[in-house]
LOLUM-501763 format. One record per residue: residue in three letters; x, y, z of N, C-alpha, C, O, CB in turn; residue number from 1. Coordinates in Angstrom, 3 decimals, decimal comma. Glycine has a CB too. Example, Ala and Ser with C-alpha at 12.3 -4.5 7.8 and 13.67 -1.06 7.14 Angstrom:
BEGIN
- Ala|13,190|-5,690|7,800|12,300|-4,500|7,800|13,200|-3,300|7,800|14,236|-3,319|8,465|11,308|-4,473|9,046|1 $
- Ser|12,850|-2,250|7,080|13,670|-1,060|7,140|12,900|0,030|7,870|13,409|1,138|8,039|14,084|-0,598|5,725|2 $
END
This chain:
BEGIN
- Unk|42,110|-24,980|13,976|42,061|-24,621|15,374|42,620|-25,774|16,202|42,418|-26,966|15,970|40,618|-24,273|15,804|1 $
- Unk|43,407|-25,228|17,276|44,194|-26,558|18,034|42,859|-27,394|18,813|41,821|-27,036|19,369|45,598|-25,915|19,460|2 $
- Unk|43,547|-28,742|18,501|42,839|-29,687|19,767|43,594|-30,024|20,841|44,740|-30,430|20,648|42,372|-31,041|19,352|3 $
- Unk|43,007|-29,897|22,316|44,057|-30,674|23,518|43,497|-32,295|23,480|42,408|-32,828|23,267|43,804|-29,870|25,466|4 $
- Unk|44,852|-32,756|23,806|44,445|-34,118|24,454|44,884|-34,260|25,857|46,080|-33,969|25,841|45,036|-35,314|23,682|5 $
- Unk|44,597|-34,503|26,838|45,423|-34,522|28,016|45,600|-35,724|28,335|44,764|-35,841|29,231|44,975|-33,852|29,088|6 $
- Unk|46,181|-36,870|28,223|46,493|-38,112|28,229|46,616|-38,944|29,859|46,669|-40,164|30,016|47,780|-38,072|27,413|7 $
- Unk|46,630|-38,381|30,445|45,982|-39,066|32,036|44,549|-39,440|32,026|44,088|-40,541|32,327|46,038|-37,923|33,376|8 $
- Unk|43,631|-37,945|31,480|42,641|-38,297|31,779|41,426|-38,387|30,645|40,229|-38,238|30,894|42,489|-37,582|32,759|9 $
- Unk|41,904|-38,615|29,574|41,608|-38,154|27,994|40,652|-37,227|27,695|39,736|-37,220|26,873|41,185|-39,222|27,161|10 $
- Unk|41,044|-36,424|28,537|39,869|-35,000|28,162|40,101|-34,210|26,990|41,131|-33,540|26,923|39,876|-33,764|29,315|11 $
- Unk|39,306|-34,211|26,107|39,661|-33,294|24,918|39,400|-32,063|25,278|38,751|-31,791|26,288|38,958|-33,546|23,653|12 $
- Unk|39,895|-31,192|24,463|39,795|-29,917|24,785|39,631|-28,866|23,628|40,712|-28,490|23,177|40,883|-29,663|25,532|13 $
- Unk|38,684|-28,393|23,135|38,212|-27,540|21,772|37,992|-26,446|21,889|37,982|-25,920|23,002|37,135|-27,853|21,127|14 $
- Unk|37,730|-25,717|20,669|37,258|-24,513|20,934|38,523|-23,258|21,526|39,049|-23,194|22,637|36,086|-24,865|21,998|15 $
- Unk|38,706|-22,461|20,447|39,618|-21,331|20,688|39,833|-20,779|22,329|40,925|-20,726|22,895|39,016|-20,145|19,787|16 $
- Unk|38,948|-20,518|22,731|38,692|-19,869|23,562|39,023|-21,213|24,962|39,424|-20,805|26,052|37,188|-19,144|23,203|17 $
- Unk|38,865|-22,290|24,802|38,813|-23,224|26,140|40,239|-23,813|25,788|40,851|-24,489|26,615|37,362|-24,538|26,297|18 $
- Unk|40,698|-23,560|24,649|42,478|-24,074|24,531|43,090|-23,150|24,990|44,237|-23,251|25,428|43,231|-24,346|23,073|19 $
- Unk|42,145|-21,674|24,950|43,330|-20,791|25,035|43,439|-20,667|26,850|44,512|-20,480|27,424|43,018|-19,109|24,072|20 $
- Unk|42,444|-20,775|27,384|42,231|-20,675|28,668|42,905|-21,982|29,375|43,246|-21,864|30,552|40,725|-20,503|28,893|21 $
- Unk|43,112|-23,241|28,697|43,651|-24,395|29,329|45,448|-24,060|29,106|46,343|-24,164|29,945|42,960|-25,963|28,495|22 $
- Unk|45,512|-23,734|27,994|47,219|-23,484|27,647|47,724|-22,177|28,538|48,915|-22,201|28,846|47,521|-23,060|25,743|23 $
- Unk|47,216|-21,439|28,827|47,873|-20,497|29,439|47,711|-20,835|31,262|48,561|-20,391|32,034|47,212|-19,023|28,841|24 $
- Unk|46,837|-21,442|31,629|46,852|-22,150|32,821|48,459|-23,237|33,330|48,971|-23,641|34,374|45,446|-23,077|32,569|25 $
- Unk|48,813|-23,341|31,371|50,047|-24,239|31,729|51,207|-23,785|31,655|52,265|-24,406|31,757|50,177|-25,291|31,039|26 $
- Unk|50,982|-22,341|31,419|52,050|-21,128|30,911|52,509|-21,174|29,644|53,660|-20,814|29,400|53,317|-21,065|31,661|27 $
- Unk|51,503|-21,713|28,480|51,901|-22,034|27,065|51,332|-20,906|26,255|50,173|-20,684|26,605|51,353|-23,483|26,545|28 $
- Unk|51,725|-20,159|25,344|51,274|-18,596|24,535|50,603|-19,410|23,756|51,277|-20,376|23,397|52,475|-17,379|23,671|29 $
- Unk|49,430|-19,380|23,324|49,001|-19,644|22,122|47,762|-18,532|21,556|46,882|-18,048|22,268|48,561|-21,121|22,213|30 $
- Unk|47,950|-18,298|20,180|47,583|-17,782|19,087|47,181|-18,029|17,883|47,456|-19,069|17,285|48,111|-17,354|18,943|31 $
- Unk|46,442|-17,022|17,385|46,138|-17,588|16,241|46,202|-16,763|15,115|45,702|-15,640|15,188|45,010|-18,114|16,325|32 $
- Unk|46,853|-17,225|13,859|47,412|-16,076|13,034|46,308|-16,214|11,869|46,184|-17,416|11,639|49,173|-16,259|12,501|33 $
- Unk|45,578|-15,560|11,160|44,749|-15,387|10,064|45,262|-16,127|8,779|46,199|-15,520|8,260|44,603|-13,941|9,832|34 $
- Unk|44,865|-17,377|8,071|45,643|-18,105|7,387|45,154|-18,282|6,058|45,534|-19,105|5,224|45,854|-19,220|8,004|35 $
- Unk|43,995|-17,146|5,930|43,651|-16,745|4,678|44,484|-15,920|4,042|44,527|-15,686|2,834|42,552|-16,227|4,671|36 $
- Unk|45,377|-15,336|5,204|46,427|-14,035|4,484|47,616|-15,104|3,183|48,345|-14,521|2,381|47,815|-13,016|6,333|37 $
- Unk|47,558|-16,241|3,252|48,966|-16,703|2,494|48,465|-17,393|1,125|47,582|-18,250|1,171|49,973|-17,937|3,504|38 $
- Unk|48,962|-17,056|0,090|48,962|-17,103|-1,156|48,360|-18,868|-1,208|48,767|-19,788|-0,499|50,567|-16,612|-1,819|39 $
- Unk|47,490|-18,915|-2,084|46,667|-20,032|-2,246|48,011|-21,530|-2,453|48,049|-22,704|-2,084|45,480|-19,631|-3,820|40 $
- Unk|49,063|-20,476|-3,352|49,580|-21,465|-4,324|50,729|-22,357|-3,136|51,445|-23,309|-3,446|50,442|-20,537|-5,911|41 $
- Unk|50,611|-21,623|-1,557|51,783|-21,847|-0,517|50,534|-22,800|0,249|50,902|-23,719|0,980|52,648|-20,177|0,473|42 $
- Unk|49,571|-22,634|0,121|48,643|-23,287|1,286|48,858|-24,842|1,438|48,147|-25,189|2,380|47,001|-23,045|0,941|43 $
- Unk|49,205|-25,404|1,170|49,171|-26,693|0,793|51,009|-26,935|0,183|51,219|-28,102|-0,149|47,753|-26,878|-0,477|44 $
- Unk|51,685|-26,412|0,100|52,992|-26,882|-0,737|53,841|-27,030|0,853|53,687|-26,440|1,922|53,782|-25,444|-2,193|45 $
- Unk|54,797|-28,129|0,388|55,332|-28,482|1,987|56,783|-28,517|1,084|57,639|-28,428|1,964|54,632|-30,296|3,096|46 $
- Unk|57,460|-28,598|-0,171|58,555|-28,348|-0,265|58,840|-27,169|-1,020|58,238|-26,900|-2,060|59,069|-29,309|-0,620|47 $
- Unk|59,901|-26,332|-0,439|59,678|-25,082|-0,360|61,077|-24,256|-1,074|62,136|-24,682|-0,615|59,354|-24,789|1,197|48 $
- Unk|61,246|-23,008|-2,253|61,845|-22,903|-2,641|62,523|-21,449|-1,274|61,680|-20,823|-0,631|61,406|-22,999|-4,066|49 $
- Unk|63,651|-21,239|-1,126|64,234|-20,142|-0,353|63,054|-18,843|-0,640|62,215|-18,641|0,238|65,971|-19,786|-0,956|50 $
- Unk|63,048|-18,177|-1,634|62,128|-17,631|-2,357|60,618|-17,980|-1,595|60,137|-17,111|-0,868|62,326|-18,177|-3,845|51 $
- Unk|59,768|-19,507|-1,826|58,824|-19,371|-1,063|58,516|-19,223|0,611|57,568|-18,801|1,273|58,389|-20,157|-1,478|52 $
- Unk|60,053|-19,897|0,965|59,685|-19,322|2,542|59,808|-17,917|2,654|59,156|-17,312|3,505|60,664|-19,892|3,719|53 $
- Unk|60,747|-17,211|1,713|60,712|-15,724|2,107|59,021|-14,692|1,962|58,609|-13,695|2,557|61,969|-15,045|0,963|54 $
- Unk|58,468|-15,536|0,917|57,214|-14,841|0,940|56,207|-15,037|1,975|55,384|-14,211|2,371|56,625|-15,083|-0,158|55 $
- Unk|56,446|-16,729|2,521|55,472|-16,698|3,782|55,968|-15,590|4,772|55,150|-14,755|5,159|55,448|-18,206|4,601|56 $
- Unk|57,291|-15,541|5,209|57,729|-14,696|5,827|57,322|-13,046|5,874|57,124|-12,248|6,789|58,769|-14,949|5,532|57 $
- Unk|57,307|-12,986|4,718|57,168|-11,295|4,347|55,490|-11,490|4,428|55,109|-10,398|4,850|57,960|-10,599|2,424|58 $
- Unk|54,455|-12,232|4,256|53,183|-12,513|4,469|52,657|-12,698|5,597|51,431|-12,693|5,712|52,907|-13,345|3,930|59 $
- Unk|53,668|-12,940|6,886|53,067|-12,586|8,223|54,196|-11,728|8,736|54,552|-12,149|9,837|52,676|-13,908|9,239|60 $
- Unk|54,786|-10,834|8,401|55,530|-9,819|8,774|55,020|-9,023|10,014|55,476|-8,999|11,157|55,669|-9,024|7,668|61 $
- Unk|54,188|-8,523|9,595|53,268|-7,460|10,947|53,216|-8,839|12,207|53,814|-8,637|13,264|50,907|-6,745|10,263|62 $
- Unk|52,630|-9,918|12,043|52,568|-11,034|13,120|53,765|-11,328|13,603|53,782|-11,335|14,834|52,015|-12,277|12,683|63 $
- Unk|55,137|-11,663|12,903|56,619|-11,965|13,242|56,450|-10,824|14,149|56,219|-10,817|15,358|57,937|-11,937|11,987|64 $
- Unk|56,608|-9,888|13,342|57,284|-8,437|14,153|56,583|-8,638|15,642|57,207|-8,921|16,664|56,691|-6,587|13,295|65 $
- Unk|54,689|-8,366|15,512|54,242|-8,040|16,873|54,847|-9,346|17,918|55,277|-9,145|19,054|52,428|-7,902|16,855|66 $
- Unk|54,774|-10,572|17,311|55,333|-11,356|18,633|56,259|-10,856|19,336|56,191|-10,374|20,467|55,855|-12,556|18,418|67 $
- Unk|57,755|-11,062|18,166|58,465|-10,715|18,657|59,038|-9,560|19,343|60,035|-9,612|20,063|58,752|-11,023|18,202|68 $
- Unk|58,506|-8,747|19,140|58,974|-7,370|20,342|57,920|-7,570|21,632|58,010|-6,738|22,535|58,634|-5,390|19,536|69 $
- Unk|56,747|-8,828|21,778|56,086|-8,674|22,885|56,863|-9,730|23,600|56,606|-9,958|24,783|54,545|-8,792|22,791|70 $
- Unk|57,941|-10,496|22,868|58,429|-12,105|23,900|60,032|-11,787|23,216|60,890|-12,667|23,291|57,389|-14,348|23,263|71 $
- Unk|60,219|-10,953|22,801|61,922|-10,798|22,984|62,889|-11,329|21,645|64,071|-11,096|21,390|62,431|-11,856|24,428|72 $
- Unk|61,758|-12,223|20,840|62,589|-12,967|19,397|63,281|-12,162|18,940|62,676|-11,090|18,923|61,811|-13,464|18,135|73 $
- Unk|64,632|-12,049|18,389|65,228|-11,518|17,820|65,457|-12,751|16,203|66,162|-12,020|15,506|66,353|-11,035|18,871|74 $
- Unk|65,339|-13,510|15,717|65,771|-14,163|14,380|64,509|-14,927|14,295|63,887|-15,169|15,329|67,263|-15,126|14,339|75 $
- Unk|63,943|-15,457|12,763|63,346|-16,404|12,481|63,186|-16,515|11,322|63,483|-15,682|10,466|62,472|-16,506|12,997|76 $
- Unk|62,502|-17,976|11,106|62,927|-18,848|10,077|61,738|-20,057|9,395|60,572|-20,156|9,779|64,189|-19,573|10,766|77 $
- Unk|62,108|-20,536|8,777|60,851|-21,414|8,029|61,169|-22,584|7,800|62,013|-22,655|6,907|60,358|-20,973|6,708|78 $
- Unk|60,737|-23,929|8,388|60,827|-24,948|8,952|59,591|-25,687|7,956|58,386|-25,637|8,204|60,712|-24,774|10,583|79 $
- Unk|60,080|-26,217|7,048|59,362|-27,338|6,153|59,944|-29,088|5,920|60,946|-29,545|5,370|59,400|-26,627|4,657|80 $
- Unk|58,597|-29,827|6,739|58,807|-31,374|6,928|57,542|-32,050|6,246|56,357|-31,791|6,452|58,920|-31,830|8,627|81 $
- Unk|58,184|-33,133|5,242|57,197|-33,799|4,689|58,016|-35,230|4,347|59,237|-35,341|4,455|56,522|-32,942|3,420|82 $
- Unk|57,090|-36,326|3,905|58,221|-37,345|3,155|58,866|-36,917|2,361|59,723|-37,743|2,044|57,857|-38,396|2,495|83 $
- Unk|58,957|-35,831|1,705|60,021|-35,674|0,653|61,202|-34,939|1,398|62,218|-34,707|0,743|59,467|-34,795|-0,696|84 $
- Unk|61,136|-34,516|2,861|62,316|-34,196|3,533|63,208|-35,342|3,277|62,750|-36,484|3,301|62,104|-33,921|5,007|85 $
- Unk|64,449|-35,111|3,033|65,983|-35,540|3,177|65,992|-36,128|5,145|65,848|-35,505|6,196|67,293|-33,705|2,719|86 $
- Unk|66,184|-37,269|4,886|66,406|-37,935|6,616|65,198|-37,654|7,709|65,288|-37,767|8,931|67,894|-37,106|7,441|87 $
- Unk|63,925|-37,216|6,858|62,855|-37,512|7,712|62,785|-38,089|8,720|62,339|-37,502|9,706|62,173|-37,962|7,304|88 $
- Unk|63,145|-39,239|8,787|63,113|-40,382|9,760|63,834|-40,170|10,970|63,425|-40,550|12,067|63,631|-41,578|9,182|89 $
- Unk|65,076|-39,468|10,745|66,210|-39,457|11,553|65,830|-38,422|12,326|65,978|-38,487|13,546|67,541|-39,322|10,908|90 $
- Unk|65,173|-37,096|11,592|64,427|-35,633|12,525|63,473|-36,097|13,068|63,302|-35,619|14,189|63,804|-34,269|11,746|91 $
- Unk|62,489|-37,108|12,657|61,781|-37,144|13,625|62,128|-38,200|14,934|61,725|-38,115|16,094|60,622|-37,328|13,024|92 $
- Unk|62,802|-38,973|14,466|63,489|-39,420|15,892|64,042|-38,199|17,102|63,509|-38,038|18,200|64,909|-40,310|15,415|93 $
- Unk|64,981|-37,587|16,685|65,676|-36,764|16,885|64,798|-35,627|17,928|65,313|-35,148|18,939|66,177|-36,388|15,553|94 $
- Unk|62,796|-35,177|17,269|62,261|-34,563|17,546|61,438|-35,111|18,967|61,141|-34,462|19,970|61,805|-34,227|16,471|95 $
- Unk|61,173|-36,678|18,621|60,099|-37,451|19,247|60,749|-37,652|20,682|59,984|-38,162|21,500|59,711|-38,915|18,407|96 $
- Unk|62,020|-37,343|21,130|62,707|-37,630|22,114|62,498|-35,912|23,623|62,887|-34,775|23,356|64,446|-37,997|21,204|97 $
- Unk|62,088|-36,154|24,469|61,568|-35,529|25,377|62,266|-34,801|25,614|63,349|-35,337|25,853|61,194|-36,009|26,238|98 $
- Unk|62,304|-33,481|25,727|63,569|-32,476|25,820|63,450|-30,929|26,737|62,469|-30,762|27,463|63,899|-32,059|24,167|99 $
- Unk|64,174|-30,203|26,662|63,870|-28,975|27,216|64,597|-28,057|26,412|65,510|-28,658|25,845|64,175|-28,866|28,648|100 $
- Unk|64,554|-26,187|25,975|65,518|-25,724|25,726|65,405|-24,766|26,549|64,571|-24,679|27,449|65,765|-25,533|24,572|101 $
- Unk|66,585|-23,696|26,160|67,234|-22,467|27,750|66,667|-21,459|26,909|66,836|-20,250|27,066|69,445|-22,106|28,321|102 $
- Unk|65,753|-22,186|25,701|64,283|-20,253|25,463|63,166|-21,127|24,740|63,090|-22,260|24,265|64,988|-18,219|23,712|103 $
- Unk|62,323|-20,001|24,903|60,935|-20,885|24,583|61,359|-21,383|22,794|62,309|-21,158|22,044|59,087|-19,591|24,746|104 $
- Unk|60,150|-22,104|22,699|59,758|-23,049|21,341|58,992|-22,465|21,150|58,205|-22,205|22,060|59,382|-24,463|21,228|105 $
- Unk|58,769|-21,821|19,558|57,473|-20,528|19,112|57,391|-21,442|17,641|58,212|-21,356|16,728|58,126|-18,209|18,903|106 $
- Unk|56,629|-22,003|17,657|55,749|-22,345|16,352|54,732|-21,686|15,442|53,578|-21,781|15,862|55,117|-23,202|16,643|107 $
- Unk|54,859|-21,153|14,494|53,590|-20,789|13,714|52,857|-21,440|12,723|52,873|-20,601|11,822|53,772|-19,831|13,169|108 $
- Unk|52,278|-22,314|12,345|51,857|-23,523|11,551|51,472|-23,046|10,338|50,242|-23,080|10,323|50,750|-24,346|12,144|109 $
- Unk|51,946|-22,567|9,187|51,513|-22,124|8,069|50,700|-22,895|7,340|49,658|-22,454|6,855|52,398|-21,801|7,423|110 $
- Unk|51,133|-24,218|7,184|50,641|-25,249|6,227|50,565|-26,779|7,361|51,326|-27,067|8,285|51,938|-25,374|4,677|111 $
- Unk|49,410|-27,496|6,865|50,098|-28,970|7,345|49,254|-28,624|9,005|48,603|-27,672|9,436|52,467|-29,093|7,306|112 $
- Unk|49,700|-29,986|9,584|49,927|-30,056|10,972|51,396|-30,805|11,931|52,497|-31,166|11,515|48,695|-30,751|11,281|113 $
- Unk|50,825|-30,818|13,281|51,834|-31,160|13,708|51,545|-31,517|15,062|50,319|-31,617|15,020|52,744|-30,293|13,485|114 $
- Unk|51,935|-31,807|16,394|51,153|-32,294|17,665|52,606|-31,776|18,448|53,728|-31,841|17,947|50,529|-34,283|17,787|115 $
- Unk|52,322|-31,330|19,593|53,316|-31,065|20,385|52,794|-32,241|21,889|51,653|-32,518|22,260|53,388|-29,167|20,622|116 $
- Unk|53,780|-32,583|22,307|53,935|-33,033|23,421|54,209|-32,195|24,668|55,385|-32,072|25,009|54,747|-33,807|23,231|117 $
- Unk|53,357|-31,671|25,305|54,094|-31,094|26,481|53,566|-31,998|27,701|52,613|-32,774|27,765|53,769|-29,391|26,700|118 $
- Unk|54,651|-31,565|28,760|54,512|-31,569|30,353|53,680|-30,635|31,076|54,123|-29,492|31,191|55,751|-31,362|30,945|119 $
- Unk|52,484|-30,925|31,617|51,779|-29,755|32,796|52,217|-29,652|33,682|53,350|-30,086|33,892|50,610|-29,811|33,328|120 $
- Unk|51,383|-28,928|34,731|51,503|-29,183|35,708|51,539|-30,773|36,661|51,372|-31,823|36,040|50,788|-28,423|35,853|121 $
- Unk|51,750|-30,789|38,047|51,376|-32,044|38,036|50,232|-32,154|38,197|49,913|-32,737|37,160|51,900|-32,740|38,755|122 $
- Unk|49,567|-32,053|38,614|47,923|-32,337|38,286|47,168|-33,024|36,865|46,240|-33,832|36,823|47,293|-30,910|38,336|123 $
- Unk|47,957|-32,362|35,701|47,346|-32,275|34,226|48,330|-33,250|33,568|47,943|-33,890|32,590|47,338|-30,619|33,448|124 $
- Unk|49,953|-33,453|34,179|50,416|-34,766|32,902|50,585|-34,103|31,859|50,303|-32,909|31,749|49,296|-36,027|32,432|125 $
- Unk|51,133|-34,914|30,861|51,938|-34,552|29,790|50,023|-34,511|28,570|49,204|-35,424|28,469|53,663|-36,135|29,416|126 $
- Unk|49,986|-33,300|28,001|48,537|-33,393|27,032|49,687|-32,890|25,668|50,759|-32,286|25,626|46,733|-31,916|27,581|127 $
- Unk|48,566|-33,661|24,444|48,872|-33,388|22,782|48,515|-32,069|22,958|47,778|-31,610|23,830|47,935|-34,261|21,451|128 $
- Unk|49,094|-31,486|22,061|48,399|-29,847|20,880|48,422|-30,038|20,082|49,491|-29,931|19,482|48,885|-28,474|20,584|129 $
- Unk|47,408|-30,421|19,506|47,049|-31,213|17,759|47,044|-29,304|17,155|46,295|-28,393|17,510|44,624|-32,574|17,496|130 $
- Unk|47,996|-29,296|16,332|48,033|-28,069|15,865|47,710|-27,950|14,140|48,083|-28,838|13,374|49,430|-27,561|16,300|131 $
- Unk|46,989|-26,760|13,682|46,511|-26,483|12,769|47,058|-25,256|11,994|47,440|-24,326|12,703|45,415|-26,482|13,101|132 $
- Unk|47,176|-25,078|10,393|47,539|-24,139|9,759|46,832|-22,492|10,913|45,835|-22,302|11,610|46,888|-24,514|8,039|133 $
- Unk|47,539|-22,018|10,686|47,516|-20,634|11,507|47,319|-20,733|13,270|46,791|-19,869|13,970|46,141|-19,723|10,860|134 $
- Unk|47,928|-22,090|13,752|47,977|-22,003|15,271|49,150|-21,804|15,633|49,999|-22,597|15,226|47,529|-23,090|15,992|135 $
- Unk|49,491|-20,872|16,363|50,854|-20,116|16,828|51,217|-20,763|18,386|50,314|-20,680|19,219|50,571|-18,197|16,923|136 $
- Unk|52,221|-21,260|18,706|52,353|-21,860|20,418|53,325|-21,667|20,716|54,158|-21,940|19,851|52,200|-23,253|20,873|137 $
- Unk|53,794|-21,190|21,838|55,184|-21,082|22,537|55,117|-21,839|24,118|54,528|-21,544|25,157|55,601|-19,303|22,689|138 $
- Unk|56,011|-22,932|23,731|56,111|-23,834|24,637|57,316|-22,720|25,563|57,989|-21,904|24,933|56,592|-25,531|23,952|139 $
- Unk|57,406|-22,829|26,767|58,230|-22,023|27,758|59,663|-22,546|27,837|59,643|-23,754|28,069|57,583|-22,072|29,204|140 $
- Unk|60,928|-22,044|27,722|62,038|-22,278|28,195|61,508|-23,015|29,587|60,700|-22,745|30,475|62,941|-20,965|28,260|141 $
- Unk|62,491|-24,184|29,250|62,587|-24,936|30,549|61,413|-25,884|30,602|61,379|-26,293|31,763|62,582|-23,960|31,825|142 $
- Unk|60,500|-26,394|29,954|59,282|-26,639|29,914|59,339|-28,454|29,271|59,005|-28,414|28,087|58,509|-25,339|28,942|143 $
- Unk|59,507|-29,243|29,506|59,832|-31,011|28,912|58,529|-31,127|27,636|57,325|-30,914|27,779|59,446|-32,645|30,629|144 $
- Unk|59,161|-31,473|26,591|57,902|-31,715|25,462|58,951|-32,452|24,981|60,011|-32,897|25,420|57,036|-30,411|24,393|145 $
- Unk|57,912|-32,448|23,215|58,433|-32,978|21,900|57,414|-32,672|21,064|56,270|-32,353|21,388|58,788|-34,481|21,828|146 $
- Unk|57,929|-32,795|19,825|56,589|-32,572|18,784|57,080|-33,689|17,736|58,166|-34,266|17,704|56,377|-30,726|17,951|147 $
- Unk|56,136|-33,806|17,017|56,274|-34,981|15,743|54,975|-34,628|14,851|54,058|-33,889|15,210|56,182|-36,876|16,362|148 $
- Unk|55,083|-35,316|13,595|53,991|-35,234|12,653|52,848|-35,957|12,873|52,851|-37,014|13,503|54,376|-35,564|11,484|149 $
- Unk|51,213|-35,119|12,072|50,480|-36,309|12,061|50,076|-37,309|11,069|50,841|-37,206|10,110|49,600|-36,022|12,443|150 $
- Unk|49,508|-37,912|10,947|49,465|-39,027|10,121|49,799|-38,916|8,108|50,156|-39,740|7,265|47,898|-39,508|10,526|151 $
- Unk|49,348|-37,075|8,067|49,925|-37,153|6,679|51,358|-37,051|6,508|51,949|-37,293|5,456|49,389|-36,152|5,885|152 $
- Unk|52,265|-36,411|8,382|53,399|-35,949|8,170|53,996|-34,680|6,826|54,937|-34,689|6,033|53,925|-37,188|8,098|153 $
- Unk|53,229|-34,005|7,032|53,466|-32,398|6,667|52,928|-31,052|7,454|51,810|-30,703|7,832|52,867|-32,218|5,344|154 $
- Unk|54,486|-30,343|7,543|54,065|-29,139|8,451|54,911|-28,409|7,533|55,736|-28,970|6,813|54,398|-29,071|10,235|155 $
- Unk|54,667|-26,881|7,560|54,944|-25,466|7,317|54,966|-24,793|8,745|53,982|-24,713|9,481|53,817|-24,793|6,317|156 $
- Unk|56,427|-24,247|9,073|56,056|-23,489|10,375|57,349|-22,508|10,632|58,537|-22,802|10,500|55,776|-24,625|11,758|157 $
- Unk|56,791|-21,296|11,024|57,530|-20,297|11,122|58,052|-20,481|12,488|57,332|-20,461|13,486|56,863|-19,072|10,822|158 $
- Unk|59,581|-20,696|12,504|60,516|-20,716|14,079|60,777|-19,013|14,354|61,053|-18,173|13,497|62,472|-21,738|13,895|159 $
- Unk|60,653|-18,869|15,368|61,155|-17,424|16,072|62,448|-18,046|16,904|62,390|-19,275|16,914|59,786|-16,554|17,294|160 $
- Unk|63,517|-17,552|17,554|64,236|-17,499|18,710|64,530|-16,138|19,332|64,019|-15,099|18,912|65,382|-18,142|18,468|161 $
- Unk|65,225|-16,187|20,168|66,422|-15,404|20,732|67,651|-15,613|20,272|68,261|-14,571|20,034|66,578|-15,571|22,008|162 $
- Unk|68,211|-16,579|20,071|69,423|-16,774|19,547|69,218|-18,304|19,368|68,860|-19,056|20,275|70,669|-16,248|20,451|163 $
- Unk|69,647|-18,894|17,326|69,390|-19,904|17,164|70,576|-21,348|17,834|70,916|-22,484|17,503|69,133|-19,686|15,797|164 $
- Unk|70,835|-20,349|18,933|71,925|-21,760|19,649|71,368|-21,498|20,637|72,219|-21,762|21,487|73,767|-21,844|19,814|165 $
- Unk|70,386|-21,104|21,219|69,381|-21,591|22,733|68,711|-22,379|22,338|68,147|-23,007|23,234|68,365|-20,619|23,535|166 $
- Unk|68,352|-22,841|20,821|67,355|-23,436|20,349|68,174|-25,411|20,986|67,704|-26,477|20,589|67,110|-22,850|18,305|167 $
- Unk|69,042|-25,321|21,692|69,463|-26,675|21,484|68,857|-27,626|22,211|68,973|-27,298|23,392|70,719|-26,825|21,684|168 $
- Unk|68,234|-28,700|22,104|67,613|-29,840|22,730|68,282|-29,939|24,135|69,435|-30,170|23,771|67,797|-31,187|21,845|169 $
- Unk|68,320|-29,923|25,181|68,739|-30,909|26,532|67,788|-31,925|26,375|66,600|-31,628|26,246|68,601|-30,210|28,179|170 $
- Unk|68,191|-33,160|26,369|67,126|-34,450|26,881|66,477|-34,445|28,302|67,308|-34,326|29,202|67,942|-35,874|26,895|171 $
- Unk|65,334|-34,535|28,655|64,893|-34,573|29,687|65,053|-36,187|30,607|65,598|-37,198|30,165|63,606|-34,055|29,357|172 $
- Unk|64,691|-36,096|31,367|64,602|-37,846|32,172|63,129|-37,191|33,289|63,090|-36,124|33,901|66,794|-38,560|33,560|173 $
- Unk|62,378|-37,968|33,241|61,275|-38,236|34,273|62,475|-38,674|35,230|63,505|-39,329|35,071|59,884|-39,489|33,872|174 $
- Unk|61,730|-37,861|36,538|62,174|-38,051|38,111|61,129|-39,685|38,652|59,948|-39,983|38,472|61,552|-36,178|39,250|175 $
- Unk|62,041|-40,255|39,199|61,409|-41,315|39,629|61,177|-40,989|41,151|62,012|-40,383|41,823|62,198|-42,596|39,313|176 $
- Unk|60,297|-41,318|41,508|59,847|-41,093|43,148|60,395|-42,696|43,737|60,223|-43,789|43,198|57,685|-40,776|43,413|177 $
- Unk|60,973|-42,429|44,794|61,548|-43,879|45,147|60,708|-43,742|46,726|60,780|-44,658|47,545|63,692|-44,076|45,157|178 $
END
C-alpha cells in the first residue's frame, strides 16, 4: 500500500483510503490492483523473459483493459529495473531529473518498489509516493515529477500510454520569484 511523504512539512500519509483522498486532491489517479492474482514464481523475479512480461500482462488484462478505456491508453508495456539492468545507473539518472510529459505517467507496480516525485499544489510542495507491488498511479500530463528506486532498487511495472512518443521527458526548471 502507497506511503505519502510531503516534504515541506513531513507529513506522512497512510492508509488506502487517506492516500487516495490526498492524491486525488492533487489530481493524481491512484489504484490498487489485487497482487495475489500473479503467479508466485513472477512475484519477486525482476529480470524478465519477453514470455514473462507477456504473462504479467495477460494476468492483469481485465485491469489494463478497464483503465484504459476509462483514461484513453491505447499501448502498454512492462518495464523491469534492478542491478542486473544493463546501464542502471545512466536510467536512473536520466529518471531522477524533474520533468513533465504531453500525457499522463500510469504505473502499475507488479513486483518491487519504487517512489515517485511529484509537484502539488502550491500549498503541498513536491511529496514521495513510496509505491508498492499492486499500487497503480497516474501522474497527470503536464504535472513536474520524477521517480527512482528504493533502497533494494527493484521494480516490475506495467506502462500504459496514448502514444509511446508522448511518453517523452521535457525537463522542468522551478520558476524563481524575483
Amino acid at each position: 500500500m502507497a506511503v505519502i511523504k510531503v516534504r515541506n512539512t513531513k507529513e506522512v500519509i497512510q492508509g488506502h483510503d487517506n492516500v487516495l483522498s490526498f492524491l486525488e486532491k492533487q489530481g493524481v489517479l491512484y489504484e490498487h490492483w489485487d497482487i495475489n492474482k500473479l503467479p508466485a514464481a513472477l512475484k519477486d523475479k525482476f529480470v524478465l523473459t519477453d514470455q514473462e512480461k507477456e504473462e504479467i500482462l495477460t494476468t492483469y488484462k481485465e485491469e489494463i483493459e478497464d483503465l484504459a478505456e476509462r483514461r484513453g491508453y491505447k499501448t502498454w508495456d512492462i518495464v523491469a529495473l534492478s542491478d542486473a539492468t544493463p546501464n542502471l545507473e545512466d536510467l536512473l539518472k536520466k529518471f531522477e531529473q524533474v520533468h513533465t510529459h504531453t500525457e499522463d505517467e500510469v504505473r502499475a507496480i507488479t513486483a518491487g518498489h519504487g517512489i515517485f516525485i511529484i509537484k502539488g499544489d502550491e500549498e503541498t510542495g513536491y511529496f514521495d509516493v513510496e509505491l508498492e507491488a499492486g499500487d497503480v498511479i497516474s501522474v497527470p500530463e503536464g504535472n513536474p515529477h520524477f521517480f527512482t528506486l528504493m533502497d533494494d532498487r527493484q521494480v516490475v511495472a506495467v506502462r500504459l500510454f496514448i502514444e509511446t512518443e508522448g511518453w517523452v521527458a521535457h525537463p522542468y526548471q522551478e520558476e524563481v520569484n524575483k
